[in-house]
N, C-alpha and C positions, 0 to 999 in steps of 0.2 A: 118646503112647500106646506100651505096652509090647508090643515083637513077642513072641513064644513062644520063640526062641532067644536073646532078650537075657541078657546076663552084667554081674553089677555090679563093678565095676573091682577090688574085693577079689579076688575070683573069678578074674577074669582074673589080676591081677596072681600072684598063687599059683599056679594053673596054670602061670604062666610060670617060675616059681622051681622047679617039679616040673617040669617038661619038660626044662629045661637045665639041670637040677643044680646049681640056684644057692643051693637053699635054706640050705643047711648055713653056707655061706658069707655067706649074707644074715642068717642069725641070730648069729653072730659078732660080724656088724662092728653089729650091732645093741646086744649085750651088750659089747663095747667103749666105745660109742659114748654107753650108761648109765652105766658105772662111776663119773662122778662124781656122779650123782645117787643111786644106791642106795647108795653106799658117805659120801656126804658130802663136803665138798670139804676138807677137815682128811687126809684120807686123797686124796684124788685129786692134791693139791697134792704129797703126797709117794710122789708114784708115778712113778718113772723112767720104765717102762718099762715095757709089755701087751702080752701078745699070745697068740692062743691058736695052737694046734698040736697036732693029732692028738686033743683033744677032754680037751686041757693048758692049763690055764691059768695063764702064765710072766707073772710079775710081778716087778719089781725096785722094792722098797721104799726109800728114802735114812736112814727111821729105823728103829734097833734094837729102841725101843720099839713101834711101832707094828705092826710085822714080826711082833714075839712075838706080842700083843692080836690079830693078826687069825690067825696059827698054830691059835691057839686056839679059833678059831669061823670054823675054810674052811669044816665040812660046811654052817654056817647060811647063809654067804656063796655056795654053788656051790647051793643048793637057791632062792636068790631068785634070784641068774640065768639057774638053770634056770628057774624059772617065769614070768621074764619075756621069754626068748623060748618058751614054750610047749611045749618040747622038751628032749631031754636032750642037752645041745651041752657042758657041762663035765663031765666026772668026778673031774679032778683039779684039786687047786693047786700048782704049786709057785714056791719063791721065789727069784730068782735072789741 
């Protein structure tokens, strides 16, 4: 039986990420922690190195070709993972 102050563990859990300013940070290692799924693993295989900063998305690519083909379509690539943490957590991309 449901008391009148109960919280379903989303709720809570979120709360908790807004209370101690975790959020920003929890949607980060969120959108890291996809990049080989939205992006393919043809591209995740050749990705050195991720990481975001200041709301910078720092990437080091090993191929030239690939480097170029994704130059080419950052804005479609920072708009899925914006959307997939639900928030606007990238603005930029850049390539190391």
């Amino acid at each position: 039986m449901r008391k009148p102050n109960d919280v379903t563990v989303k709720d809570a859990i979120s709360k908790l990420l807004d209370v101690y300013r975790l959020r920003r940070k929890f949607d980060e290692t969120s959108i890291l922690s996809v990049w080989p799924e939205i992006m393919g693993t043809a591209i995740a295989n050749r990705t050195k190195q991720i990481y975001i900063y200041d709301k910078k998305l720092f990437l080091r690519i090993e191929s030239s070709v690939i480097k170029n083909e994704l130059i080419m379509v950052r804005q479609g690539i920072i708009q899925k993972l914006n959307e997939h943490a639900g928030s606007e957590v990238i603005t930029e991309m850049i390539f190391l």
